[in-house]
PARO-340889 format. One record per residue: y, x, z of N, C-alpha, C in turn; chain. Coordinates in steps of 0.05 Angstrom, whole numbers. Each point is the difference from the previous one (the first is absolute). Example, Ala and Ser with C-alpha at 12.3 -4.5 7.8 and 13.67 -1.06 7.14 Angstrom:
<recs>
@n_c2:-114; n_c1:264; n_c3:156; ca_c2:24; ca_c1:-18; ca_c3:0; c_c2:24; c_c1:18; c_c3:0; kette:A
@n_c2:21; n_c1:-7; n_c3:-14; ca_c2:24; ca_c1:16; ca_c3:1; c_c2:22; c_c1:-15; c_c3:14; kette:A
</recs>
This chain:
<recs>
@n_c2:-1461; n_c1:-301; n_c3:169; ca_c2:-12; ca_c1:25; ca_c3:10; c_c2:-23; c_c1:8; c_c3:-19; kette:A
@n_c2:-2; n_c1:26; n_c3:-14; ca_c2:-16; ca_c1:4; ca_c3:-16; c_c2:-23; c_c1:20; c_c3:17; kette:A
@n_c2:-33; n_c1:-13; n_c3:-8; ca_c2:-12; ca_c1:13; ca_c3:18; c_c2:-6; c_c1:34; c_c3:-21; kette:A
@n_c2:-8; n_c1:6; n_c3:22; ca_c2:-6; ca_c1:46; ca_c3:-10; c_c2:-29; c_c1:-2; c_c3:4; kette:A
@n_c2:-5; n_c1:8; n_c3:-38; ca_c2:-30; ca_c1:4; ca_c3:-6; c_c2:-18; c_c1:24; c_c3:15; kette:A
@n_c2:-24; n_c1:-16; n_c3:12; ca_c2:-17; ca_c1:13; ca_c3:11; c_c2:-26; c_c1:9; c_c3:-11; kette:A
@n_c2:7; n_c1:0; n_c3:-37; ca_c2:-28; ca_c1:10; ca_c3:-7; c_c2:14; c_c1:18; c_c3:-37; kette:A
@n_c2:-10; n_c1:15; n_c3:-15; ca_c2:8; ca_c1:16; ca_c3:-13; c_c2:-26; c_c1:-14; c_c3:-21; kette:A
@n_c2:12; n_c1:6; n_c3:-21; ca_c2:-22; ca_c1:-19; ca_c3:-22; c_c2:-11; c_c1:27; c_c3:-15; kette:A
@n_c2:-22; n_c1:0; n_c3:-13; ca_c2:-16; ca_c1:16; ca_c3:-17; c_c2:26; c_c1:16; c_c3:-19; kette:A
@n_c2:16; n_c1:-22; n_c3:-7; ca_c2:16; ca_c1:20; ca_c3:-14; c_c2:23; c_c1:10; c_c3:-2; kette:A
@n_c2:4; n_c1:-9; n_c3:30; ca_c2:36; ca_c1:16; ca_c3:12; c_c2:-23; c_c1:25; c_c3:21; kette:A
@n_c2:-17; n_c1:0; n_c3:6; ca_c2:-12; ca_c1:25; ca_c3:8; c_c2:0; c_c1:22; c_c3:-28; kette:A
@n_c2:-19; n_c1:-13; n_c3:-22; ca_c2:-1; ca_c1:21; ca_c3:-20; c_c2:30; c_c1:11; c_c3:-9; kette:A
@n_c2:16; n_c1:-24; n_c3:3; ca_c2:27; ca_c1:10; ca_c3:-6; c_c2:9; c_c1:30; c_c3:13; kette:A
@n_c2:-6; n_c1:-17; n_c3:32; ca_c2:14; ca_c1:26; ca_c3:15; c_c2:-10; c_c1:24; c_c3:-5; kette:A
@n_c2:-33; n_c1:3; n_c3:-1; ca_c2:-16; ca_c1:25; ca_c3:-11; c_c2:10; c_c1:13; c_c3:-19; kette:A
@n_c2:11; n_c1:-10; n_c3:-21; ca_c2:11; ca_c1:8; ca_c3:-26; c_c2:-26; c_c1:0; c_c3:-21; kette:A
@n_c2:-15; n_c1:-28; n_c3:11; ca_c2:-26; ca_c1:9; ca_c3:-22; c_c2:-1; c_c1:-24; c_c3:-12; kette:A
@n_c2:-17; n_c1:-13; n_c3:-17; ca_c2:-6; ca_c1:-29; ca_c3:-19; c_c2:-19; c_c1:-26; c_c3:19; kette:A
@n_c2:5; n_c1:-17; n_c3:-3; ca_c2:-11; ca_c1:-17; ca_c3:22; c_c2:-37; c_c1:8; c_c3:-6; kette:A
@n_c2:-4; n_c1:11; n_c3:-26; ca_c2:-33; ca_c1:-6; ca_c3:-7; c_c2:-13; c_c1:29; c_c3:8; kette:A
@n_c2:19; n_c1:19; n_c3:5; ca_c2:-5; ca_c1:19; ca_c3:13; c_c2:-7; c_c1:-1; c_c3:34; kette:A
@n_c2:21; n_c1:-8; n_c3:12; ca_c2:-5; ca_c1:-6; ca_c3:33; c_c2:-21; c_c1:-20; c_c3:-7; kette:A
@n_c2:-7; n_c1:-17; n_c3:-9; ca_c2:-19; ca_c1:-22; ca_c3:-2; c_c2:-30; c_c1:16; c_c3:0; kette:A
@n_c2:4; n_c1:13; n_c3:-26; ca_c2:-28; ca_c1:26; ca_c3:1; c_c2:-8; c_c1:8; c_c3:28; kette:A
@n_c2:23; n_c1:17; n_c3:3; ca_c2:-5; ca_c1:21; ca_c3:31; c_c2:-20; c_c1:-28; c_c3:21; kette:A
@n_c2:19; n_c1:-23; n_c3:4; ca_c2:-11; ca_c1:-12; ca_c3:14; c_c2:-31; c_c1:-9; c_c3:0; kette:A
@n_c2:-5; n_c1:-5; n_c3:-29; ca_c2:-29; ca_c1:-9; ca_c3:-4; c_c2:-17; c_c1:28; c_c3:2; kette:A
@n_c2:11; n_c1:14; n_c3:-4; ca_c2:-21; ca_c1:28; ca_c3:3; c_c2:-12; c_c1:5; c_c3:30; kette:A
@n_c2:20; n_c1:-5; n_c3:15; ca_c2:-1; ca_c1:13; ca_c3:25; c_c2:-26; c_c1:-23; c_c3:16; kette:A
@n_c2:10; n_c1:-29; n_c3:-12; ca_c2:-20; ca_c1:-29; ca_c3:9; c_c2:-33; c_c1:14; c_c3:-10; kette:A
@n_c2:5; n_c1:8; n_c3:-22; ca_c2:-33; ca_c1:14; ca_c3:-18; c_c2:-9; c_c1:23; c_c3:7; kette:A
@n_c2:10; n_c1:18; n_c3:3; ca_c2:-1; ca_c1:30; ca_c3:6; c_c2:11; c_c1:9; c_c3:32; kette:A
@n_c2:13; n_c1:-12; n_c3:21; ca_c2:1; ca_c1:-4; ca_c3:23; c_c2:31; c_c1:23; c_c3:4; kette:A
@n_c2:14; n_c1:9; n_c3:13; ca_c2:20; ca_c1:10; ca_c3:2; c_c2:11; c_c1:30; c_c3:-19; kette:A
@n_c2:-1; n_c1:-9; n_c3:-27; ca_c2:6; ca_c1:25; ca_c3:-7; c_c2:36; c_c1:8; c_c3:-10; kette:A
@n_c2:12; n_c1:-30; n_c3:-1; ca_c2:28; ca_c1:4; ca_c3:0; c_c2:14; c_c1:-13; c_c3:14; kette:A
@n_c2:25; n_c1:17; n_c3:13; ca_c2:10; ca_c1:-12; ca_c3:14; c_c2:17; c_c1:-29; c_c3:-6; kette:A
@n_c2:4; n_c1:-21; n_c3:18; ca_c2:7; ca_c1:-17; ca_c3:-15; c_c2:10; c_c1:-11; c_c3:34; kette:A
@n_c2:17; n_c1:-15; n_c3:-11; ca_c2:16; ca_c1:-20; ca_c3:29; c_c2:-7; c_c1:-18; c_c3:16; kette:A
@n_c2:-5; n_c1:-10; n_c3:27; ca_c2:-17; ca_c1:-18; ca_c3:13; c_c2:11; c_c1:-21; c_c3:-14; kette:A
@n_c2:-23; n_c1:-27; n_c3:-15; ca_c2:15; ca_c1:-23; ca_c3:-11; c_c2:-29; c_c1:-22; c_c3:8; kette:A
@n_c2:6; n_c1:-21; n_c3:1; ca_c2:-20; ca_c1:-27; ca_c3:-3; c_c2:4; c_c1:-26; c_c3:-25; kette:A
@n_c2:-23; n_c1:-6; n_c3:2; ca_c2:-1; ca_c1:-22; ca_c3:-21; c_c2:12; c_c1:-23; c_c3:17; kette:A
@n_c2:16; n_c1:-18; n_c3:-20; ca_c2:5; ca_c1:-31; ca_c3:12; c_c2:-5; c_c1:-12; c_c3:-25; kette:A
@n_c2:-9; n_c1:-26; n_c3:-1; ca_c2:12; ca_c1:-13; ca_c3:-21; c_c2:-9; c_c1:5; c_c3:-31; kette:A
@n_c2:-23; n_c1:28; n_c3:0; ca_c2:-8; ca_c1:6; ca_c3:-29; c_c2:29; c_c1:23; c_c3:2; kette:A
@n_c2:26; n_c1:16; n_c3:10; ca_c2:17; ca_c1:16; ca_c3:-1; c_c2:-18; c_c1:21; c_c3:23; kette:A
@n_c2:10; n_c1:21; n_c3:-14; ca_c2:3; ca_c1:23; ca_c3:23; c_c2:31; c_c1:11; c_c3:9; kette:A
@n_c2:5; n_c1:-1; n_c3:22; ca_c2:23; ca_c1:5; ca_c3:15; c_c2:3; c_c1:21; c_c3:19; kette:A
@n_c2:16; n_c1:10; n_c3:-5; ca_c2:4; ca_c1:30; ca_c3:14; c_c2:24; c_c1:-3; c_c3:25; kette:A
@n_c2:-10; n_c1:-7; n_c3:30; ca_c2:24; ca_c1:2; ca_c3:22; c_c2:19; c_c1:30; c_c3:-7; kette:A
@n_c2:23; n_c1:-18; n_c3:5; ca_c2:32; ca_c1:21; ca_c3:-8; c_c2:-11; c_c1:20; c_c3:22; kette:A
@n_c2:-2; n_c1:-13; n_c3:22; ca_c2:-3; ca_c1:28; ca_c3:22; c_c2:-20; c_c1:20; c_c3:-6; kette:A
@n_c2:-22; n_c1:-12; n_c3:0; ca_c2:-25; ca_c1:15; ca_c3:-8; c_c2:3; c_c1:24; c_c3:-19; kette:A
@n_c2:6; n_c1:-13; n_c3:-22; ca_c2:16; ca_c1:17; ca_c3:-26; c_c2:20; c_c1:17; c_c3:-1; kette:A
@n_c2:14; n_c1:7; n_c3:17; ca_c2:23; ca_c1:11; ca_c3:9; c_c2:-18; c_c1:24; c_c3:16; kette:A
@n_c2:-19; n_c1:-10; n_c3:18; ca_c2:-4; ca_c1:28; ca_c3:23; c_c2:-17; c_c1:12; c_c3:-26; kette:A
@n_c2:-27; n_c1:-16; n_c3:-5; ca_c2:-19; ca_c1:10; ca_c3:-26; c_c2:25; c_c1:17; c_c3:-10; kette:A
@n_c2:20; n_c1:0; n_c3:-14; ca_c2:7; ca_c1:18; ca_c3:-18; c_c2:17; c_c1:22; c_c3:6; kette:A
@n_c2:8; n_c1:-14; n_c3:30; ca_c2:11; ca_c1:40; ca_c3:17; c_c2:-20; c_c1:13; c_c3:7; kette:A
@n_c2:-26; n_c1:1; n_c3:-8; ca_c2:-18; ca_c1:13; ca_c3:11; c_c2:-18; c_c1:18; c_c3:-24; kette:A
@n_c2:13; n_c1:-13; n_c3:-20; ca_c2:-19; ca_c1:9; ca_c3:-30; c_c2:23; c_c1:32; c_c3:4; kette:A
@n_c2:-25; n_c1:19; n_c3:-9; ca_c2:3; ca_c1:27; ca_c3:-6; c_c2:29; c_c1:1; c_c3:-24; kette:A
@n_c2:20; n_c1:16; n_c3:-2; ca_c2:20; ca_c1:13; ca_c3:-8; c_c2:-23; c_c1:23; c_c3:-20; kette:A
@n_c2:7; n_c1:-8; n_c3:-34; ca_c2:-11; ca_c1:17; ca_c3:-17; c_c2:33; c_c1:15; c_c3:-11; kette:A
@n_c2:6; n_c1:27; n_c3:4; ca_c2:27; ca_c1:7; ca_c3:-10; c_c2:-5; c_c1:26; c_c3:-14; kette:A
@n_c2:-21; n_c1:7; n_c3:0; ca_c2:2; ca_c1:23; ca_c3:-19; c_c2:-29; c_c1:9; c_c3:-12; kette:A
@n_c2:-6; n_c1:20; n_c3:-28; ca_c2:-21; ca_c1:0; ca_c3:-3; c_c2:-24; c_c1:4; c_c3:20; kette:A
@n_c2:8; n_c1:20; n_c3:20; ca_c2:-11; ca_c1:14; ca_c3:20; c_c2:-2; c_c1:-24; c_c3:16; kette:A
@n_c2:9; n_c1:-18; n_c3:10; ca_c2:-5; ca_c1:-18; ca_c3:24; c_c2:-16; c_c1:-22; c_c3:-18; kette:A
@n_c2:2; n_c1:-1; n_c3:-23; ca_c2:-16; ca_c1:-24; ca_c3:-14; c_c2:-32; c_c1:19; c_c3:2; kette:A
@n_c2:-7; n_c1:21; n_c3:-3; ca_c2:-28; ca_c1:13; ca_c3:-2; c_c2:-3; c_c1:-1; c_c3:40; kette:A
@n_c2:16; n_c1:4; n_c3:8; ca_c2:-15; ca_c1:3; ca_c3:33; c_c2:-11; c_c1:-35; c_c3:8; kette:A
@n_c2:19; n_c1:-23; n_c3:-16; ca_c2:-1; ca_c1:-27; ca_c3:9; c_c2:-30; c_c1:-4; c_c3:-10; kette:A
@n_c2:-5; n_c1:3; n_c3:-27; ca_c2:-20; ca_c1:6; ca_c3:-11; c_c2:-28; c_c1:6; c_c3:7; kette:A
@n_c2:5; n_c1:25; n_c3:6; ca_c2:-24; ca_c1:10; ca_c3:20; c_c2:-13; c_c1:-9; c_c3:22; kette:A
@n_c2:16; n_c1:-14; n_c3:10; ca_c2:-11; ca_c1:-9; ca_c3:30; c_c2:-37; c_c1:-15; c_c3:-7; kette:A
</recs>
């Protein structure tokens, strides 16, 4: 019986983002220094790793804003 992973690693998240692991790594330290200025996925430390719950990560990213056109990238913008 093979068990089903309950945590998403630093770099199958950046994966999924479509960004570089030292990129999501940035966002994350910025936000620890500078307090919420990018969005980023509910995750915790274990172990010296940061781990991102599948579930968590899943709602976190049906909820991130839809950028599809120049016009909706300047209104996302604005806020």
């Amino acid at each position: 019986m093979r068990v089903k992973p309950l945590f998403y690693t630093m770099q199958e998240v950046a994966d999924l983002l479509c960004m570089a692991k030292q990129t999501f790594y940035n966002k994350i330290c910025e936000n620890k220094k500078l307090g919420p200025i990018h969005s980023v996925p509910p995750y915790l430390k274990q172990g010296g790793k940061t781990l991102f719950p599948i579930k968590d990560f899943h709602t976190w990213y049906q909820h991130q804003p839809l950028i599809s056109s120049d016009t909706d990238y300047e209104r996302v913008t604005r806020r």
